[in-house]
N, C-alpha and C positions, 0 to 999 in steps of 0.2 A: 504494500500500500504506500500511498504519497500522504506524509504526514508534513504541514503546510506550518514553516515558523509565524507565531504573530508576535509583533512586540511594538512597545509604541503606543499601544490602543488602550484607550476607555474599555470600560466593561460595555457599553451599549455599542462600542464601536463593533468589539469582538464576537455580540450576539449577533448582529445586523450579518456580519460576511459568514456565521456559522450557517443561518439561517438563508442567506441570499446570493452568498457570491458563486459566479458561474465563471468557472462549473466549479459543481458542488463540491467544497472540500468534505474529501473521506474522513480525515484526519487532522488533527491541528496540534500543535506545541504549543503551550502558554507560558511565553519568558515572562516567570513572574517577577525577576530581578529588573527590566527593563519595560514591563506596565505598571502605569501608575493605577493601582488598584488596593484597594482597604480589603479587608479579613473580610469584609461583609460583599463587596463585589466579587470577590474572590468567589466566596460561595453561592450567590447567586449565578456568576457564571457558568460553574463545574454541574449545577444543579440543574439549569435552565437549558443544558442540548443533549439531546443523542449522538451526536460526536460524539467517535472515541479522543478523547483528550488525554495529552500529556502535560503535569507539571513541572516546571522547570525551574529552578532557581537559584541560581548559579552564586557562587562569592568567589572562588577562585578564579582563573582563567581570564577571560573575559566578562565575570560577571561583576557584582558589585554588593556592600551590604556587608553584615556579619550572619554567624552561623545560626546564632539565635533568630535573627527576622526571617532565615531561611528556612529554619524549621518552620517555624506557626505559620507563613505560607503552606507551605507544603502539606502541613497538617489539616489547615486547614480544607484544601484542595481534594485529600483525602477522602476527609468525614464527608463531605460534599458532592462524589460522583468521579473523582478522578479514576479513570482508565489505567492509568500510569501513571509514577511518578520517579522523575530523573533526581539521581543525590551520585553531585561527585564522590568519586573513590578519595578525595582527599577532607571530606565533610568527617567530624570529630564522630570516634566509635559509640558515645552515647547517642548526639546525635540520629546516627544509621540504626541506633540498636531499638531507639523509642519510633524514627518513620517503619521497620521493618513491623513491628509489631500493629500500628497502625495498619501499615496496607496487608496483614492477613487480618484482622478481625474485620474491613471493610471490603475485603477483596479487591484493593487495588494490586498491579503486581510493579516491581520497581527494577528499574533499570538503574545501573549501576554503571557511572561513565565516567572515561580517561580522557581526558584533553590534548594532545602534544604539539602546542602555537610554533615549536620555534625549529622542529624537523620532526624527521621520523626515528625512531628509535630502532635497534638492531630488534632480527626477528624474536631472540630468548626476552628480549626485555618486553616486547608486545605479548606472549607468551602468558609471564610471570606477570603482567597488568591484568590480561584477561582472567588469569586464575586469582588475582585477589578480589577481582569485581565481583566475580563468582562467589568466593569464598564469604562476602560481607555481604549476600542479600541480593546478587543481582540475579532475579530471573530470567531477565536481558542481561548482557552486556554489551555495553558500545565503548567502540573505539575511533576517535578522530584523531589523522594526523595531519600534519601541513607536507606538503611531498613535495620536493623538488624534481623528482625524476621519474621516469616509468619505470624504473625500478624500484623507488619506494614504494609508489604506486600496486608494486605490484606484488610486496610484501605484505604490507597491510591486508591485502586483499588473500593471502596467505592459508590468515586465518581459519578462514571458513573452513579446510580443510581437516583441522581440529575440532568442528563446534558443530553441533546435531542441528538440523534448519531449523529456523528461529528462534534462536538462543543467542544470536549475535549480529548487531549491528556497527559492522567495521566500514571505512572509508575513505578516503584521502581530502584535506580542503586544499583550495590554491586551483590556479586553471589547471596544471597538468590532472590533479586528483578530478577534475569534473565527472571525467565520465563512468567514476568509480562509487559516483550517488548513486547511477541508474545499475550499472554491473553485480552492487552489494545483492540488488535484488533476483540477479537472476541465480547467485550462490548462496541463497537464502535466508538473506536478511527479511527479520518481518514487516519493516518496513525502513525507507528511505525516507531523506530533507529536505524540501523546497521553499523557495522562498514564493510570498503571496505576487510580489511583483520584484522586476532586475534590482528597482531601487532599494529596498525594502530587505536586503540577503542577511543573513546573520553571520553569515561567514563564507568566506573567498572557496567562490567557485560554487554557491548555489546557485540552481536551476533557476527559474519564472515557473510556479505550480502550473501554467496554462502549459507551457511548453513543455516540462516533464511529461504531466499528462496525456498531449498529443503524441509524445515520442512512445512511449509504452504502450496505452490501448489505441493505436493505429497498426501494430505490428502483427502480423497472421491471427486479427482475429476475427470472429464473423461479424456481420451486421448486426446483429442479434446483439451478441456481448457490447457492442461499442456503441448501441445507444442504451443499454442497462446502462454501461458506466456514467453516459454525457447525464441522460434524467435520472438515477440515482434510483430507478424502479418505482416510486408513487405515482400516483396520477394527477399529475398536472395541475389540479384543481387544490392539493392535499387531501382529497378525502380519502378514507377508511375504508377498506373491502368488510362486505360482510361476509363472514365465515355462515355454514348452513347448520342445520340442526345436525347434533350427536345422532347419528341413525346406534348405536349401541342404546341410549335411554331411549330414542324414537321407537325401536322395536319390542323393547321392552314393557315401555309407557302404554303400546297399542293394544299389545295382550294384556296387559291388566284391565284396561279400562274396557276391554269385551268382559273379560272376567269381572266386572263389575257392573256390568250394564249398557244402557245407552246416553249417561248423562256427563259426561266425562269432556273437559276442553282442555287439550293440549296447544295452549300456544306458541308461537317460535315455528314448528313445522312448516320445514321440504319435503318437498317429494322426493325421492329415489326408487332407484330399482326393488332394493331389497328391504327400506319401509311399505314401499305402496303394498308390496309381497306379503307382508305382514296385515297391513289394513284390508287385504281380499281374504284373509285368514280370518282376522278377527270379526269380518260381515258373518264369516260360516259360524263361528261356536259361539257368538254371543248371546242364545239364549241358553245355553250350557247345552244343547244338541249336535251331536255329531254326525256327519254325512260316513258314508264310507271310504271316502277321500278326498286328501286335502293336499292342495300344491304349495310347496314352498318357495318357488321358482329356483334361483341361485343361491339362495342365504343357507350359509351354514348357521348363522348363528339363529336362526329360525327355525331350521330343524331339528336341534338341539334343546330350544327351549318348548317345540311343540310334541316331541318326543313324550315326555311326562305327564306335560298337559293332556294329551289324549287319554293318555292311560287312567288320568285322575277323573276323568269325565267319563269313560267307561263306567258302566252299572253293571252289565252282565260278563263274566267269565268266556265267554264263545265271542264274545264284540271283540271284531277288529278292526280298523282304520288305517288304510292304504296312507301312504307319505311319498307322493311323490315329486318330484325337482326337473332343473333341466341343467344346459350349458355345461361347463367345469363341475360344478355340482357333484354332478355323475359319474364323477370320476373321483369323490375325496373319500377315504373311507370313516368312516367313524368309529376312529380307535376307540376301545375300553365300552361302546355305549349296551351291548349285547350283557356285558357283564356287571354293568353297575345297575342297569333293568333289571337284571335278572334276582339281586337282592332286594328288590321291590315286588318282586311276584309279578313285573311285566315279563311277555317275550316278544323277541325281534325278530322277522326271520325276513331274507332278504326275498325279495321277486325277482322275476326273468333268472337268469342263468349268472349268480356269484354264488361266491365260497361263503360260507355261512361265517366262519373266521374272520372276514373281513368285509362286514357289512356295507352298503353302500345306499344310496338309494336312487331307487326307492325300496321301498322296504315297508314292510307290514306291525303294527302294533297291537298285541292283544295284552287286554287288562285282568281285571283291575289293576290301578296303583294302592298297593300294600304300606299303609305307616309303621314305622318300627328303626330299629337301629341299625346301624351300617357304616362301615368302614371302607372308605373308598379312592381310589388313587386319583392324584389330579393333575400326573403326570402328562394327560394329553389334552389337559385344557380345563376350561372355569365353563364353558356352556352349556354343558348337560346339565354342569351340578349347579346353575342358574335355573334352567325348566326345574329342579327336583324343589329348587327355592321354592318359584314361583307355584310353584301343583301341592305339595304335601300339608299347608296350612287349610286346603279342600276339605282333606279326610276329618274323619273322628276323629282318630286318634295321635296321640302325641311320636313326634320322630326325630332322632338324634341322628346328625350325619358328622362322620369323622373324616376331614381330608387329607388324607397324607400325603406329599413333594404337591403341594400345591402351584401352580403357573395360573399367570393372567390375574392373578387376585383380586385387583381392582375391579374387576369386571364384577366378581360375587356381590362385590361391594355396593356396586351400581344398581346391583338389583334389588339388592335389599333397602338401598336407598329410594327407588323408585316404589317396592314395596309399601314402604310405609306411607308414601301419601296416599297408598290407597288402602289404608287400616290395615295393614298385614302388619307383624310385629315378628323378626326373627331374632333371637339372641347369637353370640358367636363368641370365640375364647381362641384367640391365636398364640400359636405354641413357637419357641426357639429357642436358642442359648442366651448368654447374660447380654450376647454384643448388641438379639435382637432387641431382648427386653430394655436395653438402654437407647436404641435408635431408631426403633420401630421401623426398623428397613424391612418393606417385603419382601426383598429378595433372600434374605435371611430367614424367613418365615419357615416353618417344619411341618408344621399343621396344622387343622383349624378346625373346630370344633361347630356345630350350628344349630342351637335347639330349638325344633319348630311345635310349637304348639298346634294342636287340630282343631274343628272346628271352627277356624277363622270365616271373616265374609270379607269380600273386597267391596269397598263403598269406591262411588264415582268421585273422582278429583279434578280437580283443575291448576295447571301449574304451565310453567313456560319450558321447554325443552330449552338445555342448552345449547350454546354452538360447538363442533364436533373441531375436537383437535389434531385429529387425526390429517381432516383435512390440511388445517391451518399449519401443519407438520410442514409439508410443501411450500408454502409462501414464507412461513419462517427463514427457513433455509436458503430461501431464493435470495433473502433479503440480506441473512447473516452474510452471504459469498459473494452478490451481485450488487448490491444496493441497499436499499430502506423502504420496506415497506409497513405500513400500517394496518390492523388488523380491527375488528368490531365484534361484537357477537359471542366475547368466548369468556369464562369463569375461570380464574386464578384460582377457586378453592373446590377444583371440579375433583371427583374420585376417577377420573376418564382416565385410563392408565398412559394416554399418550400426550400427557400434561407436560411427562416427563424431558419431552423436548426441549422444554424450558430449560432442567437443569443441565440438559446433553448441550446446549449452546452456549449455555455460561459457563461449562465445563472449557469450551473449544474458545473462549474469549469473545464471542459476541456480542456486540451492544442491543442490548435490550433493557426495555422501557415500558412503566403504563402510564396511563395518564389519571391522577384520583377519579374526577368527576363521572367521566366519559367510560374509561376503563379499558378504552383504547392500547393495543399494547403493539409496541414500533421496534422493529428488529434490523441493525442499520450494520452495513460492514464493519468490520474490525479485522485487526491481525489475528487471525486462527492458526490454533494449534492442535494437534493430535491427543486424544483421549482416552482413554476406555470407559466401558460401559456395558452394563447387562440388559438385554433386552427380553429376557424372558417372560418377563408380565406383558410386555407389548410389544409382539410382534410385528405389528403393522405398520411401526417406524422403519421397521430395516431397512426398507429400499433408500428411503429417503437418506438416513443418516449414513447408509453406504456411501451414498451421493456426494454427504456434505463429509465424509472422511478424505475423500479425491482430494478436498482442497485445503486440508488443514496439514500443515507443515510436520511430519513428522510421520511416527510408524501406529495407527489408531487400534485399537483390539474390542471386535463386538461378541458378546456373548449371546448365546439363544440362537446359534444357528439352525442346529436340529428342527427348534418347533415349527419350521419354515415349511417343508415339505406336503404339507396338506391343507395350504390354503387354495385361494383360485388358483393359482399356477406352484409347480414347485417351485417355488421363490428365493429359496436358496442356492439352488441352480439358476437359477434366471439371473439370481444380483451377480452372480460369482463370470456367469456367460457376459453380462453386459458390461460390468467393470473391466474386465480381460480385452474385449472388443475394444473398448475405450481408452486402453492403454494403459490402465492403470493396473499396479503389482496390487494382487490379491490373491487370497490362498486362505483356504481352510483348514481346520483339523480338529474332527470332531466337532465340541460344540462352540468354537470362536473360530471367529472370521477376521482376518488379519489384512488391513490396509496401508501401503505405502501411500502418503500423500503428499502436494505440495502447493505452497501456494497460488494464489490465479496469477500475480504476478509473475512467480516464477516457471511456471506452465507458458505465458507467456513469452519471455525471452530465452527459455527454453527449445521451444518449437516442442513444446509435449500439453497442451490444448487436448481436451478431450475428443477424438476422433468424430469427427459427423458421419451420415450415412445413413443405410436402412438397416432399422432395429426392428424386433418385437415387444411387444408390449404381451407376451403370453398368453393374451387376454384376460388380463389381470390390470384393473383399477388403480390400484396403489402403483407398480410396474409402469404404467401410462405417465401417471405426473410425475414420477422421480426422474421420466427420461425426458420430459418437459424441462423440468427444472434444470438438469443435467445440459440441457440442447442452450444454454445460457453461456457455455464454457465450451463449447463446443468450435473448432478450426472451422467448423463448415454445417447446412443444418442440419438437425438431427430428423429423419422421416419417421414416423410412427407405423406398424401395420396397422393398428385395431387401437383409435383413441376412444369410439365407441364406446367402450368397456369401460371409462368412466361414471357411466350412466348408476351404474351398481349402487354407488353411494354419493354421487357428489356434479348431478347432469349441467349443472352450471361452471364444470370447471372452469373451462376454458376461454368462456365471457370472462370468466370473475379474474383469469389472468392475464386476458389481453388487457384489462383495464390499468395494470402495469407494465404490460409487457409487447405493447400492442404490434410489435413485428412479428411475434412469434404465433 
């Protein structure tokens, strides 16, 4: 990234160009040794952008002041919103030792910089600087020298070869060092210095931000990417995309409120494939009357939850109830569901011509459903043991269910939370060691306990569906890597298990933001890094943050591969085929999936841009908009076979993207 010196400027000065100047800085450094700026503008500044910001405030070198007025800047800065914060390697060890503690309880991260005004130093002596930055705190390290030659030049530049990408921002000042601002970036500096205009440089031999800019995204990349970069991805006007409704509580929401009648008002509802699928469902049994067959169309997570439900609505012993589907569907099989019915006194037996081992559907359901106790694995997922939620509070009688290696959890969670507006009341008791009972990590969870009471009635509710993050997964991302976009529609304190993105971005350094009032939340570039992360409560991120692994500097590690293989597409195969095409090192084993990544910058001057061309989209949903978003970074455009297949969950995608994205 182009991170833009300002110095000189009023706090209203330096809102106005955060906010206005074209093109839009990515990035800004705030000399706060050389703006005239109080503790109080300070913080209204750091507080008042999505810019990722740097604070800076020098007393050595070229700056001014003592170490004390540099701290309480910086501190300030901190408490405030800083992104970063610069503290010379020559700043007193109390000092570094009170900002470090600072920028981890606020999560700033801090670079840690060497100055050398008056040459360049031999290469052990750059060396032994970069290892003390390191040593005192630096996340970053920078180093600037003054170069007289292309061979200082070319020293400095050395570095990189010791330091993991984005760990180190080295570079030469002076004209010879010019072209070692833009070079830092292609050996993987997280980001480079430019000055706002010629006159305005901080130091000999910075660029003009216009002309860096144009030199960098004019170079092999597509049309696509280099008006992401110029409009910064929102839409023109500033407004907000709206995100659609959670089709996870929409289908949910639908089946209960059959199971409770006709008085029921879900506001906030879209339409999709696999709600409206749910809403022809719920015309059929919502007098508690069962036909002999019911279509699910494509929704697994529909035939899962209608699975129990039929059995629960069953009266007679001989009743069975055909389930049939279509599409990918028909091809997933429903691991564990033969065996977990079965300690319910349902049975499943498949139709047409499958192995009874490995159910599929369609497939036939005879009842009743039986209350009582049961211990059962949730090693292939939370949506049966959703339908068992949502059916056993039907019966008489009372029913304990035990889930042991539980996955997806949040999903149980959602039902039960949807349950209760409509008077259903389940209890639960989650099980782990001391790490979980102290961080209530689900992924740490062992097992879960769910006491249902019988004889419940579902009353009709009225509540507003929230917006589906699953989607807004996609636009996040676009925004973290390509630009800034702005989001509407969606719940910070949602149990949706693909909220999680949020913390998968601030993991990776993304600027993200909400707004109190509105609740608006703005996800704007930044220097990204490589992470790890488990995704097996939420599957349905993979594609996507495979995506955003591509461009995060360094080697990423995603857990949850396995649960991959039995959604619409095998998708674990699909991310691993389309990242490979794309040029990007990826590789499995077992259950993690291992990404080499690198910045868009240095993809860039690289010449390793993610390959354009004709893909598949598996006919899979999720698969469609990850190579959407992916076709943003892409040398050339990316073709779709099958964008259709959006429709499944989300039929507006591709309006609601052109409205940022509108060439693509």
């Amino acid at each position: 990234m182009i991170c833009v010196t300002l110095q000189n400027r009023t706090a209203e000065e330096i809102l106005d160009l955060l906010e206005n100047a074209s093109p839009a800085i990515q990035m800004a450094e705030i000399r706060l040794d050389r703006c005239p700026l109080t503790e109080d503008e300070i913080e209204t500044v750091f507080s008042s952008s999505d810019t990722p910001l740097i604070a800076t405030c020098r007393v050595a070198g070229d700056g001014n002041g003592t170490w004390e007025e540099a701290e309480a800047k910086l501190q300030a800065a901190i408490e405030t919103g800083a992104a970063f914060v610069d503290l010379e390697l020559e700043a007193p060890k109390e000092v570094g030792k009170r900002l470090r503690r600072a920028c981890s309880e606020y999560g700033t991260r801090m670079i840690r910089s060497a100055h050398f005004f008056d040459g360049t130093p031999s290469l052990e002596d750059l060396r032994e600087t970069a290892d003390r930055c390191r040593k005192f705190g630096g996340e970053i390290i920078k180093i600037a020298v003054s170069a007289g030659s292309e061979e200082e030049v070319t020293r400095v530049l050395s570095l990189y070869d010791e330091y993991e990408e984005g760990r180190l921002v080295a570079f030469a000042m002076g004209e010879v060092g010019r072209s070692s601002r833009l070079e830092c970036l292609r050996l993987g500096s997280p980001f480079t210095y430019a000055a706002l205009t010629s006159e305005e440089a901080a130091a000999p031999g910075q660029w003009p931000y216009s002309e860096m800019t144009e030199a960098l995204y004019s170079r092999a990349f597509s049309r696509i990417g280099r008006e992401a970069q110029r409009d910064g991805g929102c839409p023109s006007n500033g407004a907000a995309l709206q995100m659609p409704s959670s089709k996870s509580f929409a289908q949910r929401a639908i089946i209960a409120a059959a199971l409770a009648g006709n008085d029921s008002t879900l506001d906030g509802y879209t339409p999709c494939e696999d709600s409206e699928n749910a809403r022809n469902v719920a015309e059929v049994i919502k007098n508690k009357t069962l036909p002999t067959q019911i279509h699910v169309g494509e929704s697994g997570l529909l035939t899962r939850l209608m699975i129990p439900i039929v059995a629960a609505l069953q009266n007679e012993k001989s009743k069975v109830v055909n389930i049939t589907g279509e599409g990918t569907l028909l091809n997933r099989p429903l691991k564990g569901a033969t065996e977990i019915m079965a300690k319910f006194g349902t049975l499943l037996r498949p139709l047409g011509e499958q192995a009874s081992s490995d159910i599929k559907v369609p497939l036939s359901v005879q009842g009743p459903l039986i209350p009582g106790k049961a211990d059962i694995s949730g090693k292939d997922g939370s949506q049966l043991i959703s339908g068992l939620l949502m059916s056993l509070p039907l019966l008489q009688g009372d029913s304990v269910i035990h889930v042991h290696d539980p996955k997806s959890i949040p999903y149980m969670f959602i039902t039960i939370d949807v349950l209760k507006k409509f008077g259903i009341r389940i209890g639960s008791e989650m099980e782990g060691d001391e790490e979980f009972m102290e961080t209530q990590d689900w992924s740490l969870c062992t097992g879960i306990t769910f006491k249902i009471k019988g004889g419940q009635t579902y009353h009709p509710a009225s509540f507003r569906i929230e917006g589906d993050w699953s989607a807004a997964a996609n636009f996040l991302v676009a925004g973290a890597v390509f630009g800034k976009v702005r989001l509407q529609g969606l719940d910070t304190t949602s149990l949706q298990a693909d909220i999680s993105i949020m913390d998968i971005l601030m993991d990776a350094g993304a600027s993200l933001s909400q707004e109190d009032e509105s609740g608006i939340i703005t996800t704007q570039r930044a220097p990204l890094r490589a992470f790890d992360t488990d995704l097996s409560n939420c599957p349905d991120l993979f594609p996507i943050v495979a995506i955003l692994t591509a461009f995060c500097s360094g080697t990423s590690h995603i857990l949850g591969f396995k649960r991959l293989a039995s959604k619409e597409s095998d998708r674990g195969k699909a991310i691993l085929e389309t990242l490979t095409k794309m040029g990007v090192s990826a590789y499995a084993e077992g259950d993690l999936l291992t990404v080499e990544g690198h910045s868009l910058e240095s993809r860039i001057l690289n010449g390793t841009l993610l390959k354009g061309g004709e893909y598949t989209s598996f006919h899979d949903h999720r698969m469609a908009m990850a190579l959407t978003v992916a076709s943003l970074g892409a040398d050339s455009p990316v073709i779709i076979d099958d964008t259709a297949c959006v429709a499944k969950s989300f039929p507006a995608f591709f309006d609601t993207w052109r409205q940022c994205f509108p060439s693509t």
